[in-house]
C-alpha positions as CSV (number, residue, x, y, z in Angstrom):
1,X,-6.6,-22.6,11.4
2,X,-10.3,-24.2,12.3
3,X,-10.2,-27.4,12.6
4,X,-13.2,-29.8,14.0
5,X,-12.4,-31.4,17.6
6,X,-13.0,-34.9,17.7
7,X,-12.7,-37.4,20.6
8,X,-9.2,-38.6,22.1
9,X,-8.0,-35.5,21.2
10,X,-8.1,-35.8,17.3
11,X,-8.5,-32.6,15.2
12,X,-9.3,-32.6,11.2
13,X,-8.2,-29.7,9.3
14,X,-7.0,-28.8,6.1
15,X,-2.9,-28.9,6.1
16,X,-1.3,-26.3,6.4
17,X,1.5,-25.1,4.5
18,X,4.5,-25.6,6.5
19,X,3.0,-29.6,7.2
20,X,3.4,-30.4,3.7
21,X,6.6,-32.0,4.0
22,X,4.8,-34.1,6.9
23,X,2.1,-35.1,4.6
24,X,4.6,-36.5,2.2
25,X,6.3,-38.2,4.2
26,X,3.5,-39.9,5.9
27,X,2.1,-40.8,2.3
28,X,4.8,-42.2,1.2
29,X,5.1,-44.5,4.7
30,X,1.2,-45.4,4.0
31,X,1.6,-46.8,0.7
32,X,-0.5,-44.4,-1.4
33,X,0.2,-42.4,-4.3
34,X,3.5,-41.1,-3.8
35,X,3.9,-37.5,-4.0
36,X,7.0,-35.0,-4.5
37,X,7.6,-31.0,-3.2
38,X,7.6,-30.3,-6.7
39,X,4.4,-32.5,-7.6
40,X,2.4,-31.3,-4.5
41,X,2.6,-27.7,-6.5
42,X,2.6,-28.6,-10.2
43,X,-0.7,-30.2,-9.6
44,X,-2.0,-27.8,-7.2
45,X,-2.7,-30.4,-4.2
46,X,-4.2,-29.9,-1.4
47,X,-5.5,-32.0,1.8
48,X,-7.5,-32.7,4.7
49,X,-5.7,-34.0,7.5
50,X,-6.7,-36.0,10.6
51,X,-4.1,-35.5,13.7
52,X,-4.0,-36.5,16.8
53,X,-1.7,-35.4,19.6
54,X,-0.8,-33.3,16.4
55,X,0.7,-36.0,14.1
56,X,-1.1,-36.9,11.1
57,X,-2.6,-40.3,11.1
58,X,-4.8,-39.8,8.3
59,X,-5.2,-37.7,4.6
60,X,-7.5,-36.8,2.1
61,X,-5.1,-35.4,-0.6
62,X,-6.6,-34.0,-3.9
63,X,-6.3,-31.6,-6.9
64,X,-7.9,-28.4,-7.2
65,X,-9.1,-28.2,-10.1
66,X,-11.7,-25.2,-11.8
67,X,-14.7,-26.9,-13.1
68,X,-16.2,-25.2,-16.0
69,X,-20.3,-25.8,-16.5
């Protein structure tokens, strides 16, 4: 997955799929909107993450959502 190289080795990316259950969990630990497995799909979620030394230490979750005009 492509992500964009920051410095002191932190990376953002969009998650990928088998990080979801890190993204809640960090979420949760953060304060914001909590967020379940079954949620994260209902809604159709998805998120940028920021990692460093490959843990997340930052998210921009959101809804994908099909904007008609």
């Amino acid at each position: 997955m492509d992500s964009l190289k920051l410095e002191n080795n932190i990376h953002i990316r969009r998650i990928a799929r088998g990080e979801i259950a890190s993204l809640l969990v960090f979420i949760k630990k953060m304060g914001f909107t909590e967020r379940s497995q079954d949620s994260w799909v209902g809604e159709n979620m998805d998120a940028v993450v920021a990692l460093k030394d490959d843990v997340i230490i930052g998210a921009i979750p959101f809804s994908k959502r099909d904007w008609k005009r």
